[in-house]
C-alpha positions, 0 to 999 in steps of 0.5 A: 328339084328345088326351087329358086331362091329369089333374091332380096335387097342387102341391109342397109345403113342409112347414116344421117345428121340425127343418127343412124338407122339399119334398114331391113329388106323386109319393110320400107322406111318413110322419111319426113319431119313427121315425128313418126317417120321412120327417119326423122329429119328436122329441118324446115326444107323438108316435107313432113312426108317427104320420100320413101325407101322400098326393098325392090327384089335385089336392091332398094328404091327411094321414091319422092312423095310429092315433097315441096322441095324435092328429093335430090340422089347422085347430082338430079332431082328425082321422083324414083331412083335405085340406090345402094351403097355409097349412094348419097341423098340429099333433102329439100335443097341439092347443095346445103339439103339435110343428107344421108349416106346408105352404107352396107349393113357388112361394115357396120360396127360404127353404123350399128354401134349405139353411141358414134364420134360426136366430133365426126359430123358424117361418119359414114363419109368418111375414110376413117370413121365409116367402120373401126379397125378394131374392136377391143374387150375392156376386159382390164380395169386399165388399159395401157396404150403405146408404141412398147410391145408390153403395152394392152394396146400397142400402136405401131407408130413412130409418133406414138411414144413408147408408153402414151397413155392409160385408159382407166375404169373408175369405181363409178363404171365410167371411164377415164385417159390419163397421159403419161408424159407422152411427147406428141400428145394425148387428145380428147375431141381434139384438144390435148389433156392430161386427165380427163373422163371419157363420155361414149361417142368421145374420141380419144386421139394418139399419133394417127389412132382415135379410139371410141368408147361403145359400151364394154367396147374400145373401136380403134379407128386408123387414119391410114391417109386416106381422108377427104377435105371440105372446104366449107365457105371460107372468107378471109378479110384484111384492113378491118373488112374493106380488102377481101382476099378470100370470099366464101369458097367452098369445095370438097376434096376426094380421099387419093385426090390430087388437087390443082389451085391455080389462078392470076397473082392476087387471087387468093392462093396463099391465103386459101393455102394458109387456111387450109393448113390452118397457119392463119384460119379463116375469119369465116367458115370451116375446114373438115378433115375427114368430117372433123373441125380442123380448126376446133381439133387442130392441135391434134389434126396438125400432125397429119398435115405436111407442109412443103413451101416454096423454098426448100426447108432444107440445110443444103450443106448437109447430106440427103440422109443427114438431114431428114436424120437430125429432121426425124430427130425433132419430130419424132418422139424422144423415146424413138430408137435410132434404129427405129428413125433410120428405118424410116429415113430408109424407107421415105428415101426409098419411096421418092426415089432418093436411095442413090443420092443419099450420101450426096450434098443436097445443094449438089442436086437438081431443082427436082431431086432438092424437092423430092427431099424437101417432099420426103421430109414432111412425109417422115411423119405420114401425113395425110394431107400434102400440101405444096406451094409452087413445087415446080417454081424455077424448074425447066418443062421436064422437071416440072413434069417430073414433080407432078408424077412425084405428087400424082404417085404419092396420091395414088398411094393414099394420100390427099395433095394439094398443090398451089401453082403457077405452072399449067403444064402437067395439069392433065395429072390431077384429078380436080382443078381449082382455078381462083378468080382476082378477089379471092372467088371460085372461077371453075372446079372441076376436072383439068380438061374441061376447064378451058373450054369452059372459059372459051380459050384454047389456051392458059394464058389467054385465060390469064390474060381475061382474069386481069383484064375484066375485072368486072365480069362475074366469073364466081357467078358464071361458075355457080350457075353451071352444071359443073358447080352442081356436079362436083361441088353441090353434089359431091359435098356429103359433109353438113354445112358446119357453124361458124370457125373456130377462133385462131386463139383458141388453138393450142400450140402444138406439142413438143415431140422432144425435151428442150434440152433433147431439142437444143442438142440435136439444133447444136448438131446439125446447125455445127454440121451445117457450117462444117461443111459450109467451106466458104464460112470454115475458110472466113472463120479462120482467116478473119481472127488471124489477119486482124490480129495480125494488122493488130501486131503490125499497129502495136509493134513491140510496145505499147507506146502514145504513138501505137497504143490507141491505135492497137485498142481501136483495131482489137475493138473493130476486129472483135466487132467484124469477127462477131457480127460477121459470124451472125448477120445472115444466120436467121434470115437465111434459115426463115423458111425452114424456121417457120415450118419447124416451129409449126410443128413443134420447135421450141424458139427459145432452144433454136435461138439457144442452138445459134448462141451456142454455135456461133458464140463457142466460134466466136470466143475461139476467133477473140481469143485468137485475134487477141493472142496474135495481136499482141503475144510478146508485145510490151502491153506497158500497164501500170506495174505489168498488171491488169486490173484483175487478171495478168492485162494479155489475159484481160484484154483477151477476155473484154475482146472475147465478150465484145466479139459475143456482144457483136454476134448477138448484135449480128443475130438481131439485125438477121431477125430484123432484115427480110432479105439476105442480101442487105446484111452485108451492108449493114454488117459495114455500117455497124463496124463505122458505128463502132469506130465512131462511137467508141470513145477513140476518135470522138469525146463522147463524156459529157456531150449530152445525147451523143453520150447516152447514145453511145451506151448502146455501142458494144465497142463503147464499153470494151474500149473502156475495159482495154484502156483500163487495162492498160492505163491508156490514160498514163500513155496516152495523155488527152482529153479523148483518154480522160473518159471516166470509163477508161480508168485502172480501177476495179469498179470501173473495169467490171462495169464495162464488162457489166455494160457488154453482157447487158448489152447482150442479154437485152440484144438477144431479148430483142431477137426472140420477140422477133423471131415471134413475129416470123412465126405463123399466126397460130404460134404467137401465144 
């Protein structure tokens, strides 16, 4: 008969700031600052012996040992309690106390190894870092990592290029990255490089990879979604510190949580979110991404960051499945086949329940489904944090709740979202609550159906309504000294309090997942596929040309005469001027929203404001040419011996009228970069065409009137009235003071510094316009 086994304790692994330690069940483990302990943690709060842990039959104990300021195990004070795996044990105080998390000896390469990710404060507490997803022999003297199946080490990820980067032995035994020419970028501890040694415990970080160096070992960790955040006392100030809009709040996010931040108008919402995403870092504090800086390690960590505003960051005249197309275009890299990013349009479609609608114009949807393809958009590129600010904004009860199960799905399948909102109605979906007092102050955290009756309401807008009404009442220190405080902010933080952020300058722009060409064409395509499909812009664009020109034929008559002549020039002058302004005057402060998030994630301003001048100036030259043939084709245009200055004077007056109507577009593209709202262009676009009339020399003197002169200099149709009168030699038809303008003359130099004048004009307008689209952009992306 053989006799019983009895059963031990499991090996552990106790995981603190210092290191980590494996503890077997055959002795105990004395824990204190007492530099013989077997766990030595130096902080002052704690006892120089302080607790001991002790194998007990199936499983261990840890035991305080008379410490000063106590052992604290699962949210209690504690004398003696069972711990396991998971357990998280904090020393001398229950909310900041030294930590330490015990994980199972079974998933220990990261616990064993003998060197762990110096960025990683915790590793064991988090979703990526507890153990490797693979570990590698460095057998080769180069290791070639890639999306490409001829790499070493292949990475099955659309933002990680074909062939990313190399890690390579140096003669002197060490180890270094080199990139090569990857489009998303290499990074080391977070920072992007093109070369550089690799020390053991540095993290190497590709796409959604990070790779640690352990002995003849590379330890592969993916980041598969399934992360945590801890908010760790952040405060944001404005007015030089007299105004707060963010004071000190901290709170951890679990990995598959589905976070609720709401609260009354002014509370800090916006601010919190910006912080969080790193838009505009906090003046104070820190936000861990899985126990990593996020703001030190941002340039690499944005990429797992998803970003869905209020507005909807969408061309609405395209297609479902045309515009997450051109969208993976822009963030994937260059290197991607079409196959490859069609596949995983197909695939996010799928996942949001998009497939039947795919073909179907997106300001043809519902409120719900235009948000489902603005969520499916930032999911193109598997980010693991969401975050989501006023999704249900606008949208009835049902799809409001609709929206809500959306993010309660996209959580569930291992993801961290966070969504700031207004509405209270399917709050009962997620798993935490964060409701914001007015000053930018935690008023409760916690699960949602416990939140009004910790306030005393039954219902919401009761509590609103006290949230503005007592200013005064201590609603941050009324949370604080709670149970629920304790509970699920003090001891379910397993991350170490961090130091002080890191400056928003020192935060690298983000990385191009495309050429600047590569970028230009795919912005010219779909900005040329946008206004295709636009009906009421087509039906304008052709009409405009065709009824100035037309009014043009009528003024003209068959010849140019003293009675038609100025009257035909002034005419070509305001059409040039509504054809090209026109065109351009809503462009950029329509597209704001969607701007900003692209070039968040990697847009090139220069090459989007390019896609606009390309698109808008091929129409806008096309309508000239048009307005300027229908005006006056057939017409006696009576110029000095039948010839222009350079040209025959139809083809000439066709081209000052084609660069006035691209000097006027580019005028139009920077009042749409100056105005906030959309509905203001209009009557701007009217004021600029009075101006044009005004100050172009027809109805005015304007040579040598001191001020109104120069002033008009900076009036395009100034300068092309000037050309088009040369041209024609307005000054023989039409005798007068107002034609004896210097830059109305038939001569050579005269004509060409016209023309010179216009394209300065727009070469200083656009100028103009890209130091204002810098001011749109986040904080972050004005370097």
């Amino acid at each position: 008969m053989e006799r019983p086994v009895a059963p031990t304790a499991p090996e552990l692994v106790i995981e603190t700031d210092a290191g980590s330690t494996v503890m077997s069940p055959s002795r105990d483990y004395r824990v204190g600052r007492d530099p013989l302990s077997d766990i030595v943690i130096d902080d002052v709060r704690v006892s120089w012996h302080h607790a001991v842990l002790r194998p007990q039959a199936d499983h261990w104990t840890i035991e305080d040992e008379d410490s000063t300021n106590g052992t604290y195990a699962d949210g209690m004070r504690i004398r003696e309690w069972g711990v396991g795996p998971g357990s998280v044990i904090r020393f001398g105080n229950p909310a900041d106390g030294p930590c330490a998390v015990l994980v199972d000896r079974g998933a220990p390469p990261a616990a064993q190894a003998p060197a762990r990710p110096s960025a990683v404060s915790m590793p064991s507490a988090t979703g990526t870092f507890r153990q490797p997803t693979t570990v590698r022999p460095l057998s080769a003297r180069t290791v070639r990592i890639g999306r490409g199946p001829d790499n070493d080490l292949v990475i099955d990820d659309l933002v990680v290029s074909r062939q990313h980067a190399e890690l390579r032995a140096l003669p002197d035994g060490t180890y270094e990255i080199a990139d090569l020419g990857s489009h998303n970028g290499t990074y080391l501890n977070g920072q992007p490089v093109d070369r550089a040694l690799v020390s053991p415990s540095d993290i190497v970080g590709i796409g959604h990879s990070a790779f640690c160096l352990v002995g003849d070992q590379l330890q592969e960790y993916v980041d598969t979604g399934e992360v945590s955040l801890d908010v760790q006392d952040l405060a944001v100030s404005v007015d030089r510190g007299r105004r707060t809009l963010l004071d000190h709040v901290s709170f951890p996010v679990g990995e598959k949580c589905l976070l609720a931040v709401v609260g009354p108008s002014g509370a800090g919402k916006s601010t919190l979110l910006n912080a969080l995403t790193g838009l505009r870092p906090a003046d104070h504090g820190t936000v861990l991404y899985d126990g990593r800086d996020l703001y030190h390690d941002y340039a690499e960590l944005r990429q797992r960051i998803g970003l869905v505003p209020q507005d909807d960051i969408l061309h609405s005249q395209l297609t479902v499945r045309r515009a997450l197309g051109y969208a993976a275009e822009l963030r994937f890299p260059q290197d991607t086949a079409k196959a490859e990013r069609q596949d995983r349009v197909a695939e996010v479609m799928r996942e949001l329940g998009l497939g039947q609608r795919a073909d179907q114009p997106i300001h043809s949807l519902s409120g719900g489904q235009r948000k489902r393809v603005s969520v499916a958009l930032e999911l193109l590129t598997k980010p693991s944090l969401l975050f989501l600010d006023e999704p249900t904004s606008g949208l009835d009860p049902g799809m409001d709740r609709s929206v809500m199960h959306m993010l309660r799905g996209l959580a569930d399948d291992g993801r961290t979202v966070i969504v700031v909102t207004h509405s209270v109605l399917s709050l009962d979906v997620c798993d935490r609550l964060l409701v914001l007092a007015p000053g930018g102050r935690i008023a409760y955290y916690g699960p949602p159906d416990d939140a009004l009756a910790f306030f005393g309401f039954e219902q919401w807008p009761e509590a609103f309504e006290a949230f503005e009404n007592d200013r005064d009442r201590d609603w941050a220190g009324t949370y604080r000294e709670s149970p629920f405080h304790r509970q699920y902010i003090a001891n379910s933080t397993a991350q170490p309090l961090l130091p002080q952020a890191a400056e928003a300058g020192s935060i690298a722009p983000p990385p191009k997942a495309q050429s600047w060409g590569a970028q230009l064409r795919t912005l010219v395509r779909r900005y040329a596929a946008a206004l295709s499909a636009d009906r009421t812009f087509l039906v304008i664009m052709i009409a405009l040309p065709f009824v100035m020109g037309a009014m043009t034929r009528a003024l003209a008559g068959s010849r140019l005469t003293q009675e038609t002549a100025m009257n035909a020039l002034l005419i070509l002058c305001v059409g040039g001027v509504l054809t090209g302004a026109a065109n351009a005057v809503r462009e950029l402060v329509k597209e704001r929203v969607i701007y900003q998030r692209e070039r968040a994630v990697g847009l090139s301003r220069s090459a989007y404001l390019m896609s606009k001048i390309v698109v808008l100036g091929t129409i806008t030259v096309l309508q000239a040419i048009v307005l300027t043939q229908v005006g006056l084709a057939g017409v006696d245009l009576n110029a000095p011996g039948g010839e222009g200055v350079l040209m025959p004077p139809l083809l000439e007056l066709s081209v000052a009228v084609a660069v006035l109507s691209f000097t006027a577009m580019m005028l139009g593209l920077l009042v749409s970069a100056l105005v906030r709202k959309e509905e203001v262009t209009m009557p701007l676009l009217v004021l600029l065409a009075i101006v044009q009339v005004v100050f172009c020399g027809a109805l005015l003197k304007l040579d040598g009137v001191p001020g109104i002169e120069q002033l008009a200099w900076l009036v395009p149709s100034r300068w092309a009235l000037g050309a088009m009168a040369g041209t024609i030699g307005l000054a023989r038809i039409v005798p007068g003071k107002l034609t004896a303008d210097p830059l109305f003359e038939h001569s050579t130099g005269v004509w060409l510094l016209d023309m010179g004048m216009l394209v300065v004009l727009s070469l200083v307008f656009g100028y103009a316009v890209a130091k204002l689209l810098r001011r749109h952009e986040p904080a972050i992306m004005r370097k």
